[in-house]
N, C-alpha and C positions, 0 to 999 in steps of 0.2 A: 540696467536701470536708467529711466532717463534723467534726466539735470534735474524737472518739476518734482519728481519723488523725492528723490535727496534732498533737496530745499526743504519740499517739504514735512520730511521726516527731522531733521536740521532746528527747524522751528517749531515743532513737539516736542523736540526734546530739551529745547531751552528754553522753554516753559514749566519743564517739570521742576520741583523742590525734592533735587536726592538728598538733602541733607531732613526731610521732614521726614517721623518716623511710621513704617508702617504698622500692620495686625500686631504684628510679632515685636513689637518695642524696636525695632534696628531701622536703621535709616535705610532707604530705596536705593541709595548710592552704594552701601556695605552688600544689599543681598545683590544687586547687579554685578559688583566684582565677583565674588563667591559663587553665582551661578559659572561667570565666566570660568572660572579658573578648573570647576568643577567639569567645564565642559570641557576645556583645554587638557585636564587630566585622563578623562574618558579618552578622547582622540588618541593621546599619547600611548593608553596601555592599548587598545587596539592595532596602533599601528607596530606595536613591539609584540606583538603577540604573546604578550604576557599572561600566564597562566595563574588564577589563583588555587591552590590545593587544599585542600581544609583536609587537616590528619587525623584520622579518629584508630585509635587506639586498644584493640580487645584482646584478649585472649581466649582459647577453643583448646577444652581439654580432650584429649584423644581416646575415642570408647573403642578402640584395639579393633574394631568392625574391618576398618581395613586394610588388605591383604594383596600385597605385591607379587608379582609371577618373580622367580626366583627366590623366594627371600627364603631365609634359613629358618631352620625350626628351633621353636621357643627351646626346647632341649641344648639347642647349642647355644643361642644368644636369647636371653628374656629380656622383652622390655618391660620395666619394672612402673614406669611412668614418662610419660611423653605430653606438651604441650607447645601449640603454635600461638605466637603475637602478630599480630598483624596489626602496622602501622608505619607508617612515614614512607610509602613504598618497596615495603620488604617482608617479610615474613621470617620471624625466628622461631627455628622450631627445637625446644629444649625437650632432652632423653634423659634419660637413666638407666640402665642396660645391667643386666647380671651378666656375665661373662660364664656361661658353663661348660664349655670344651674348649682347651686353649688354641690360640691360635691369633691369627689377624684378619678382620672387618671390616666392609664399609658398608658407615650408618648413610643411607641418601633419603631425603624425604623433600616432600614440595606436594603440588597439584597432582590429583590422581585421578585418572580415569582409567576403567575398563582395566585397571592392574595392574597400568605403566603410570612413569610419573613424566609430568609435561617437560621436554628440554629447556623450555625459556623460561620454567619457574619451577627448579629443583636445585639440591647444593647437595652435596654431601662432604663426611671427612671418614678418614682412614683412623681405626682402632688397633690395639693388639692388648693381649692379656693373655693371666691364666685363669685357669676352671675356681670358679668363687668370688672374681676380681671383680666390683662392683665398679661403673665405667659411668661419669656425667660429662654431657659437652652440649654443645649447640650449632645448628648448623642456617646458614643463612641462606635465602632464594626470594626473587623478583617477588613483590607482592600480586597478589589475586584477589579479585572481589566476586568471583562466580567460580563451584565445583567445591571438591574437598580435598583436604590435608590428610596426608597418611607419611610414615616414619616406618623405614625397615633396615635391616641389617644382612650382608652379602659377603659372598668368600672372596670376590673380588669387583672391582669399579665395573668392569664390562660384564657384567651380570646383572650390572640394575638396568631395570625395564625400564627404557624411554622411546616415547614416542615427539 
């Protein structure tokens, strides 16, 4: 900029009356800082790459449709009721399980496709019981916003399908 713009921007502005009030009842002097500071804020989350996340919060009850390659049959382990929360970047997925041939399980659920459940968004836990034991837990995995949620039970961890 040269010297004459300065100047003359210099004496526009000490001309103005920021303490007269504008539209808005507030003095030109209060919305001038306020814009600044608002601008200085903007820069700042930019430059921090700051994320905002807005958490929304549902639940999706499970219509049993789907159907994991290994999974044990309802004869051995019934799921009595199953449902996923999704929110704050996770997915909980709460069961209920009859237990009808004793033994020991594991519940994995998460993202399904094609029969397998996704590796980067699946959890499971280890059960045991005996024949009639009615079994509640919950199992936690990386939240998803696209595909579907399915819960199954297995004779052993390297039996559940992942892809």
């Amino acid at each position: 900029m040269s010297i004459e713009v300065i100047q003359l921007a210099i004496a526009i502005l000490a001309e103005i009356d920021f303490n007269a009030p504008t539209a808005f009842g507030i003095p030109l002097g209060t919305l001038l800082i306020f814009w600044m500071l608002m601008n200085m804020n903007k820069q700042s989350q930019g430059q921090s790459k700051a994320k905002t996340v807005v958490a929304t919060t549902f639940t999706s009850p499970n219509t049993m449709d789907v159907h994991l390659k290994n999974e044990v049959a309802a004869d051995v382990v019934l799921f009595q009721h199953s449902e996923a929360t999704f929110g704050g970047g996770q997915v909980i997925i709460s069961y209920t399980v009859k237990i009808k041939e004793r033994g020991s399980y594991v519940i994995a659920g998460g993202k399904v496709k094609s029969g397998n459940l996704s590796r980067s968004h699946c959890g499971s836990r280890s059960i045991s019981g005996d024949a009639g034991d009615v079994i509640s837990g919950a199992i936690n995995c990386r939240g998803f916003t696209t595909g579907i949620w399915g819960v199954g039970a297995f004779r052993s961890a390297n039996q559940v399908p992942k892809t």
